[in-house]
Rosetta silent file (secondary structure, phi, psi, omega in degrees, C-alpha in Angstrom):
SEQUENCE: XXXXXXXXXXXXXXXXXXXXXXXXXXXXXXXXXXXXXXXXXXXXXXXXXXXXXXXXXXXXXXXXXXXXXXXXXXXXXXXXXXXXXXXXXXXXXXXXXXXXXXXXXXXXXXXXXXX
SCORE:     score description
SCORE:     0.000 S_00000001
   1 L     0.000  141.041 -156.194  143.816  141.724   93.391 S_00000001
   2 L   -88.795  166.161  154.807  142.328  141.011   97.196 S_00000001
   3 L   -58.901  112.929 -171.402  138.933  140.101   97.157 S_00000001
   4 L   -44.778  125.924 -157.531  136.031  142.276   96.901 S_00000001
   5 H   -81.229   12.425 -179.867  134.641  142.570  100.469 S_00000001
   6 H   -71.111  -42.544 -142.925  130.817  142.172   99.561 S_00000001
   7 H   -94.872    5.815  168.357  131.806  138.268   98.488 S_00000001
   8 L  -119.319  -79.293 -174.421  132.798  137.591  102.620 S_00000001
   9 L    -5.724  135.002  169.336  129.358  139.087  103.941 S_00000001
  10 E   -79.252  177.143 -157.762  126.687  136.652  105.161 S_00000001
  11 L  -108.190  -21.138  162.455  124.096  137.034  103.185 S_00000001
  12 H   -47.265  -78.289 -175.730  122.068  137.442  106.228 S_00000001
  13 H   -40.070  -17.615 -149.143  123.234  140.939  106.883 S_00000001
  14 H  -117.009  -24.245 -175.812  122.606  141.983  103.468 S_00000001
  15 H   -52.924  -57.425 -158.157  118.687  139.875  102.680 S_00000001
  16 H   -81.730   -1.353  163.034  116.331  142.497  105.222 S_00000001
  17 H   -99.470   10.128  170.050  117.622  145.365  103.303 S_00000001
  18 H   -72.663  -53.461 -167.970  116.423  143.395  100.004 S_00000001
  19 H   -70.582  -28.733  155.444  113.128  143.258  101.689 S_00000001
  20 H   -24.939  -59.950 -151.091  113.587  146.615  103.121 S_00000001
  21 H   -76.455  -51.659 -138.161  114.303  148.175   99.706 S_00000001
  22 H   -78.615  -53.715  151.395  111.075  145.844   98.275 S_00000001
  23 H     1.748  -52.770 -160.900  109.128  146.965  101.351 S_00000001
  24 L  -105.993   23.299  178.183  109.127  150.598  101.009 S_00000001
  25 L  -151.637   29.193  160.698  107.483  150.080   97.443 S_00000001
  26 L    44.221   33.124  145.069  104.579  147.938   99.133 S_00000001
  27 L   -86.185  160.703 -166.868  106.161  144.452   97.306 S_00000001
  28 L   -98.852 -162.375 -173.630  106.227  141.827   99.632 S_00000001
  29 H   -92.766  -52.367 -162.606  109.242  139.409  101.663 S_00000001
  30 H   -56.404  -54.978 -149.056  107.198  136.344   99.380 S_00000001
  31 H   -75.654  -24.313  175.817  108.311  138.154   96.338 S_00000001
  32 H   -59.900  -52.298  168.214  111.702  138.771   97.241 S_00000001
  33 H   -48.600  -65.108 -154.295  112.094  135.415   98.333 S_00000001
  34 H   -64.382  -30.944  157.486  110.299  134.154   95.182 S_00000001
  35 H   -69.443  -45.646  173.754  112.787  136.247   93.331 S_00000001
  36 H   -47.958  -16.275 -157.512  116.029  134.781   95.057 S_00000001
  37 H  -110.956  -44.117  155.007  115.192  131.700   94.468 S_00000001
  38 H   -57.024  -67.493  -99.478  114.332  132.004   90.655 S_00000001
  39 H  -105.958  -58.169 -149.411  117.853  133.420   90.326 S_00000001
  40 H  -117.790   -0.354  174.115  119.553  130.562   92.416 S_00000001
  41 L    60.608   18.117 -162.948  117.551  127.525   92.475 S_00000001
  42 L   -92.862  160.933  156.827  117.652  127.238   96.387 S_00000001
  43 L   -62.078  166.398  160.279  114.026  126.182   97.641 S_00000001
  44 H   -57.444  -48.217  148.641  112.472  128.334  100.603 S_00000001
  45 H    99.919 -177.141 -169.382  114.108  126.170  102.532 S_00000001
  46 H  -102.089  -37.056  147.803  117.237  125.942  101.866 S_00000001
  47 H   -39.973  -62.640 -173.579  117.171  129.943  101.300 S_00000001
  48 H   -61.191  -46.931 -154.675  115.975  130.117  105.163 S_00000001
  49 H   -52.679  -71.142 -167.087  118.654  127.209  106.085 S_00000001
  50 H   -48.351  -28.749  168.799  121.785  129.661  104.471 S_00000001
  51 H   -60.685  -56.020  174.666  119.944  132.815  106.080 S_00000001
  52 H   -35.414  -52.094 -151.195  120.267  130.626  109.572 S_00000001
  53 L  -109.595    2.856 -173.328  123.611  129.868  108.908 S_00000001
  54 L    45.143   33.148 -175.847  124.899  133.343  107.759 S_00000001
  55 L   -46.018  134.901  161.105  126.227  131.909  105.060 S_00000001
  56 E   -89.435  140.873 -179.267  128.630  134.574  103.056 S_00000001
  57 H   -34.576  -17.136 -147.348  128.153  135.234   99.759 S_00000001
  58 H  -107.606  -47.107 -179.319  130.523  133.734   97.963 S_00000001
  59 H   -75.621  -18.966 -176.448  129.331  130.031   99.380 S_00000001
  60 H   -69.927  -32.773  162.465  125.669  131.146   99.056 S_00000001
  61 L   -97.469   23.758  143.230  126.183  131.080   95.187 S_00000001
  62 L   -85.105  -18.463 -152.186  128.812  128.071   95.314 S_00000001
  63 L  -113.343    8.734 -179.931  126.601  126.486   97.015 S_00000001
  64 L   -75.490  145.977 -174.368  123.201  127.301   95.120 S_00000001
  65 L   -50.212  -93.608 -170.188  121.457  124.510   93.431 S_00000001
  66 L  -141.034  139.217 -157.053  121.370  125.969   89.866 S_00000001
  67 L   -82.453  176.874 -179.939  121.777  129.598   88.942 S_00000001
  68 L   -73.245  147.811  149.789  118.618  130.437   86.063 S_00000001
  69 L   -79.905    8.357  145.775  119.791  129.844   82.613 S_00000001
  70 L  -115.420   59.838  158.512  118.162  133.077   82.079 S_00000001
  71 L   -88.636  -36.445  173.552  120.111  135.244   84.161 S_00000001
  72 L   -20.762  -58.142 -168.604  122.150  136.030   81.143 S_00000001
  73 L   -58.900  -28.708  169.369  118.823  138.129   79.787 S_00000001
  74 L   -61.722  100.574  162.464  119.831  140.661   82.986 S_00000001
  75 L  -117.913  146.167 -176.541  120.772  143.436   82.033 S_00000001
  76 L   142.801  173.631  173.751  120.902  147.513   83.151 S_00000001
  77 E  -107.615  140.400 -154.206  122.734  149.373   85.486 S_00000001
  78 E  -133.155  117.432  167.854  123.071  148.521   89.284 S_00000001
  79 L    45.319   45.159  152.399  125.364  151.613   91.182 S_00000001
  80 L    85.711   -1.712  171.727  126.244  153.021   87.778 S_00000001
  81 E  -112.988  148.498  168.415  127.776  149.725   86.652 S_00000001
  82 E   -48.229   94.968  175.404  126.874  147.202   83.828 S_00000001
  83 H   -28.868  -89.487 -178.076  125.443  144.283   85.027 S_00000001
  84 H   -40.529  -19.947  142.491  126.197  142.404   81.930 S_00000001
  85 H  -135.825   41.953  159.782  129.887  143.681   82.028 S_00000001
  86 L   -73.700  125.896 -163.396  131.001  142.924   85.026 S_00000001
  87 L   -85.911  -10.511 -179.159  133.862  140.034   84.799 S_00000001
  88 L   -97.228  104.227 -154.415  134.452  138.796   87.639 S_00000001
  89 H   -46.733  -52.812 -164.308  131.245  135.507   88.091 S_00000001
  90 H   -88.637  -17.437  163.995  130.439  136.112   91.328 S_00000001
  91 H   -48.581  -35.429  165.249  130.263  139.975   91.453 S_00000001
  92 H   -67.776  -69.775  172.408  127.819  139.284   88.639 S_00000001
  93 H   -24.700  -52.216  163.136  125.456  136.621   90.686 S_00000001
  94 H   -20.731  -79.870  178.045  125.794  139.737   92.972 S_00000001
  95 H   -74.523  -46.999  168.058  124.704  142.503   90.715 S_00000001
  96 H   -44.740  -43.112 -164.657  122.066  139.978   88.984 S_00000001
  97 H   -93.056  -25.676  166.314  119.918  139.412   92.418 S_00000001
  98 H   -64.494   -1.880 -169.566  120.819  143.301   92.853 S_00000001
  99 H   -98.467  -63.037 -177.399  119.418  144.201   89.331 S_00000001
 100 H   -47.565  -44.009 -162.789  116.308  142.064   90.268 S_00000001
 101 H   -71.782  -45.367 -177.725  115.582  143.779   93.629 S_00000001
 102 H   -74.337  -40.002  167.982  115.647  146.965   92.080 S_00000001
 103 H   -47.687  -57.116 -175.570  113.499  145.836   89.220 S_00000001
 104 H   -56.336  -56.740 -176.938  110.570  144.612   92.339 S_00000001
 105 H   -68.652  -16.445  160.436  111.042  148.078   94.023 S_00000001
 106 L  -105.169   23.307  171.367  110.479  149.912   91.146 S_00000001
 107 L    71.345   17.533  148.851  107.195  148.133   90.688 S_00000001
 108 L   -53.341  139.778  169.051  108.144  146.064   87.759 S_00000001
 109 L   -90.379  171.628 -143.867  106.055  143.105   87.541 S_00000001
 110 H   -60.873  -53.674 -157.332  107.240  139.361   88.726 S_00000001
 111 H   -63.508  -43.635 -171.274  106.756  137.986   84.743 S_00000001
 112 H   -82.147  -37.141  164.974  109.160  140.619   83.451 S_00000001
 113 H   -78.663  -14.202  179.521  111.672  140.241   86.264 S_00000001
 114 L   -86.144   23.331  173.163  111.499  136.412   86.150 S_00000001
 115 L    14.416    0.000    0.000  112.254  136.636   82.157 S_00000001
């Protein structure tokens, strides 16, 4: 099975519509950040470096410091599918910082999306 084409995107193209999305529900770029970064362990940064560098997805979470050990605890539905049972690892890193984003734009607050 070819590769999903989300997992070749820089990550660049795909970050200002996280803040976009966060944006238009008066959360800020800090929080977005502050969420990516729980999820993935990069610093600001080393978030900014891989933004820089257009990094595609698939090395921006090979290449993250340490994913949380409570990403597990993510769960819900992101574009009608189950976070929590999607199989293939990096579609999930995927749908986890996409589960989170939607959690900040729908005004959840940080301590319940950082679990």
């Amino acid at each position: 099975m070819p590769a999903h084409r989300i997992f070749g995107t820089a990550f660049a193209k795909v970050y200002p519509m996280y803040v976009q999305k966060a944006a238009r529900k008066n959360r800020s770029k800090e929080e977005v950040d502050q969420i990516i970064c729980w999820l993935t362990g990069y610093d600001q940064a080393g978030l900014q470096r891989q933004i820089e560098q257009e990094t595609d997805f698939e090395a921006f979470f090979a290449q993250a410091p340490a994913m949380h050990p409570n990403a597990a605890l993510i769960k819900g539905l992101v574009c009608g599918v189950r976070v929590e049972e999607v199989e293939n690892p990096l579609m999930r890193k995927i749908r986890y910082l996409d589960k989170l984003i939607d959690e900040l734009a729908k005004g959840k607050a940080m301590a319940k999306i950082l679990r």
